[in-house]
C-alpha positions as CSV (number, residue, x, y, z in Angstrom):
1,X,88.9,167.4,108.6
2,X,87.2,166.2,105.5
3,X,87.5,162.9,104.2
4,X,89.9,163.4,100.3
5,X,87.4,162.5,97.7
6,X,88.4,159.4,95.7
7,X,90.5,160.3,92.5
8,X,88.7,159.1,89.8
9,X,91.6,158.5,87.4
10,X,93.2,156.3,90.4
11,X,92.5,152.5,90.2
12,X,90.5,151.8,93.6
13,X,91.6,148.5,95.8
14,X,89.1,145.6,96.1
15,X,89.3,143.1,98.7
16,X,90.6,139.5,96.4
17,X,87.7,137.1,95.1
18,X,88.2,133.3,95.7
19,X,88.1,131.2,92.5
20,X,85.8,128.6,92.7
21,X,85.1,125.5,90.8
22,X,85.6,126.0,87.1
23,X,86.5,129.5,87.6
24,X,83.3,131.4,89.0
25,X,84.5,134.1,91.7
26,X,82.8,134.5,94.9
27,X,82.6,137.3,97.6
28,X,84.2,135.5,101.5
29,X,82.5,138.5,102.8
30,X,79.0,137.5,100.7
31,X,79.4,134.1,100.6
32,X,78.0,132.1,103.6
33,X,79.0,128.4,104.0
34,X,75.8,125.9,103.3
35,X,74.2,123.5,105.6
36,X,76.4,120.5,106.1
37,X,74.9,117.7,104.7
38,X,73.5,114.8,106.9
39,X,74.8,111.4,106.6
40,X,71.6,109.7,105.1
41,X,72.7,106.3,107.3
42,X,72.6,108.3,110.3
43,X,68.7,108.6,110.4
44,X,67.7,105.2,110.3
45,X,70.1,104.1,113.6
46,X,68.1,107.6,115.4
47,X,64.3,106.2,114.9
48,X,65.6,102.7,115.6
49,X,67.3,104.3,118.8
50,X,63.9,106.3,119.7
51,X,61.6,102.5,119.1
52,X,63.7,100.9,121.6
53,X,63.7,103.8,124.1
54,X,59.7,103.8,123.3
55,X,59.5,99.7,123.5
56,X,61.5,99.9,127.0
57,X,59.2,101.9,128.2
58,X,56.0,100.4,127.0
59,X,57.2,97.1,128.7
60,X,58.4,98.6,132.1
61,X,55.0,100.5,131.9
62,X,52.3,96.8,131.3
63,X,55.1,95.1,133.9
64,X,54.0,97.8,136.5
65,X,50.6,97.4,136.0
66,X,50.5,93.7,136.1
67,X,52.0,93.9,139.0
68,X,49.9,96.0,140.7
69,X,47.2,94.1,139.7
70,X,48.7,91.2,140.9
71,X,49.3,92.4,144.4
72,X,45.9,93.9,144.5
73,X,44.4,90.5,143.8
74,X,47.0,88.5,146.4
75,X,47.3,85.1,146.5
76,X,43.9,83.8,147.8
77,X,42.3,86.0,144.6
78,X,40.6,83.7,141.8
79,X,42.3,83.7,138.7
80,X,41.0,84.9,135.3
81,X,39.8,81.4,134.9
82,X,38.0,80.7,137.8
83,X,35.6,77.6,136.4
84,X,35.8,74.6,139.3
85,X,36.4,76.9,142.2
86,X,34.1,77.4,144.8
87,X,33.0,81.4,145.0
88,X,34.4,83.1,147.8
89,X,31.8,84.2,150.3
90,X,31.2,87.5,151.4
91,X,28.5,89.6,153.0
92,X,27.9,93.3,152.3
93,X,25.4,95.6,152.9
94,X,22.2,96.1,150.4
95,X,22.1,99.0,148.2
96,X,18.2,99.4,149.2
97,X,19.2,100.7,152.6
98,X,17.5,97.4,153.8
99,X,20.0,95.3,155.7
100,X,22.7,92.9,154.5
101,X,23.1,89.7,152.0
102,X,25.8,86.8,152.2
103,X,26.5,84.8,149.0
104,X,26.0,81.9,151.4
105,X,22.3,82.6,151.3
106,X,21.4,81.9,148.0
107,X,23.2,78.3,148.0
108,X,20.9,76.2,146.7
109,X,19.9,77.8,143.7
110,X,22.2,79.2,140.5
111,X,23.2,82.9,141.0
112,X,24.6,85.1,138.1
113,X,27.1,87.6,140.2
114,X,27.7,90.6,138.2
115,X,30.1,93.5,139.3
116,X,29.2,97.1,138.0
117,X,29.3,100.4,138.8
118,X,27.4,103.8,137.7
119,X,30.1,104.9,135.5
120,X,31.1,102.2,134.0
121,X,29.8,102.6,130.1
122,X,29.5,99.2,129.4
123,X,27.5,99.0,132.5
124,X,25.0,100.5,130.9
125,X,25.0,99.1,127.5
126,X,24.3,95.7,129.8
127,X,21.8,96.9,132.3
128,X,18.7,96.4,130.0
129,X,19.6,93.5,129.3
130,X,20.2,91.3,132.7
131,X,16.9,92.8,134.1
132,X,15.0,91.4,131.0
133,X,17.1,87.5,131.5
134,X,16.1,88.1,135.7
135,X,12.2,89.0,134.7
136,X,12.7,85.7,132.5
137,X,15.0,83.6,134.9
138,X,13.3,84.6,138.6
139,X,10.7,81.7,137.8
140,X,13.4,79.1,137.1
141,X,14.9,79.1,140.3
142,X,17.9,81.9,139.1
143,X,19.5,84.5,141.9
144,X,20.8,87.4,140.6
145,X,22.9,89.5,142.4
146,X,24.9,93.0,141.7
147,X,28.0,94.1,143.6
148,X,27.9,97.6,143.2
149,X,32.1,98.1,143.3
150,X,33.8,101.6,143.6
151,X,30.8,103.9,143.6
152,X,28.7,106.5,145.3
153,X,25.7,104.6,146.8
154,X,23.4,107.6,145.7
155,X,24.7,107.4,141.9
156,X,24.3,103.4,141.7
157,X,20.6,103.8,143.4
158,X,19.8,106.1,140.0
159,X,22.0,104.0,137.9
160,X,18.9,101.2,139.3
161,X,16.3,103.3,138.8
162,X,17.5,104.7,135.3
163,X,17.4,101.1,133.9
164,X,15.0,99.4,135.6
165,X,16.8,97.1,137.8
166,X,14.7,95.0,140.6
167,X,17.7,92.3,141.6
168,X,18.7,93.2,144.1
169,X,22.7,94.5,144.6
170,X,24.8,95.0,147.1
171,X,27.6,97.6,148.1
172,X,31.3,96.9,148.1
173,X,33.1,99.2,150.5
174,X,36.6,98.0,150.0
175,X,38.5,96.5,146.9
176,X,38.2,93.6,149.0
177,X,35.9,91.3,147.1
178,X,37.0,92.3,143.8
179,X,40.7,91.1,144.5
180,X,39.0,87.7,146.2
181,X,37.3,87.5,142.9
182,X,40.5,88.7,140.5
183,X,38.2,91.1,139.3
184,X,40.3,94.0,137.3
185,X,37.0,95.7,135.3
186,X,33.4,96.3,135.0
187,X,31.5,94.4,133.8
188,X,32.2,91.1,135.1
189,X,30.0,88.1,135.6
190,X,30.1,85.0,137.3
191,X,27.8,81.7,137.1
192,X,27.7,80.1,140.2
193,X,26.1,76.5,140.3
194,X,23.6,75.4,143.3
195,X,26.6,74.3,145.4
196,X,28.6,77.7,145.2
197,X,31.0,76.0,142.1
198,X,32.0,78.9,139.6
199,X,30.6,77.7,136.9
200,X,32.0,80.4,133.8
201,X,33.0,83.6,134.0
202,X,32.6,86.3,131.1
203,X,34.4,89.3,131.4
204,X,32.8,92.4,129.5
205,X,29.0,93.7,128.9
206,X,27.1,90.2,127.8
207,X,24.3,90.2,125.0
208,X,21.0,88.9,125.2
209,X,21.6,85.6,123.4
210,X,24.8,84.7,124.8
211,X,23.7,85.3,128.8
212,X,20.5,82.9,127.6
213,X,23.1,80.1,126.8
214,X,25.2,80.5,129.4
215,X,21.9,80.7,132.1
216,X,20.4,77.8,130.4
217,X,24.0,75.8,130.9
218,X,23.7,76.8,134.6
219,X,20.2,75.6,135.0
220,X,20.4,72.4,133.0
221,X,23.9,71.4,133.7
């Protein structure tokens, strides 16, 4: 059955148009409703919401790692100011493969103790420059002595022979030492006077001029 065509002399129906604001029509079927606008107070209390959330969690996250730290250390650990205590003994095994040192043995004489290891990048910045104060030093009496922490013995022996290093160092096989000595990073260096007294302790890689002054301290009291 076909469809009647539309008479054109008969008025065709149209679906009713909505008066809007000072009389402009519009089509409901055309006419979609625009975004809602956002309550411009409503902003502000979100990215004050998302700092807090992001400061929470910040501070939870420096707590945990302080404590960690903390218990790694344990109570008989040094603290990060050490000067007046007496150095914690220890005896490890040489990096050269030849036998074993104690701290113990150089008493008697001023030691710089420095803890490094092959990766460290600071390490490396400082390595030049403690071989050239121990060719200078050696004469005077100085010990110097490396405690090779958290490394592969065949990476600190080329670390050595990269730089240059004749002090001798020895190997760390446990966190132990560090913790005794509150150590948390390399580099870190301690002065240690004649008697086994900590002396000063400078965390970070130490420049020419600066490990001069502290050695001559040691040395002249």
């Amino acid at each position: 059955m076909k469809t009647p065509l539309a008479d054109p002399l008969r008025p065709q129906r149209s679906e009713p148009a909505v008066v809007g604001p000072e009389g402009h029509g519009f089509d409901l079927e055309r006419q979609s409703p625009g975004p809602q606008q956002e309550d411009p107070k409503a902003r502000p209390r979100r990215v004050r919401t998302f700092g807090i959330l992001i400061a929470v969690l910040v501070g939870g996250l420096m707590i945990g790692v302080l404590g960690a730290a903390l218990k790694v250390r344990g109570v008989d650990g040094l603290s990060q100011d050490p000067a007046g205590r007496i150095a914690p003994d220890f005896t490890l095994p040489l990096l050269d493969g030849s036998g074993s040192l104690s701290l113990s043995d150089l008493r008697g004489h001023p030691v710089l103790l420095n803890f490094w290891a092959s990766w460290c990048v600071p390490c490396k910045e400082e390595a030049p420059v403690l071989e050239a104060a121990w060719e200078e030093w050696q004469d005077r009496g100085v010990k110097f002595l490396g405690v090779d922490a958290q490394d592969g013995r065949t990476w600190a022996r080329e670390f050595e022979r990269r730089y240059g290093i004749t002090y001798p160092s020895v190997v760390e096989g446990t966190p132990e030492e560090m913790a005794r000595y509150g150590v948390l990073g390399f580099p870190e260096t301690f002065f240690i006077d004649p008697e086994g007294k900590i002396v000063a302790k400078y965390i970070g890689p130490i420049d020419a001029a600066t490990l001069d002054a502290y050695l001559s301290s040691l040395v002249n009291g």
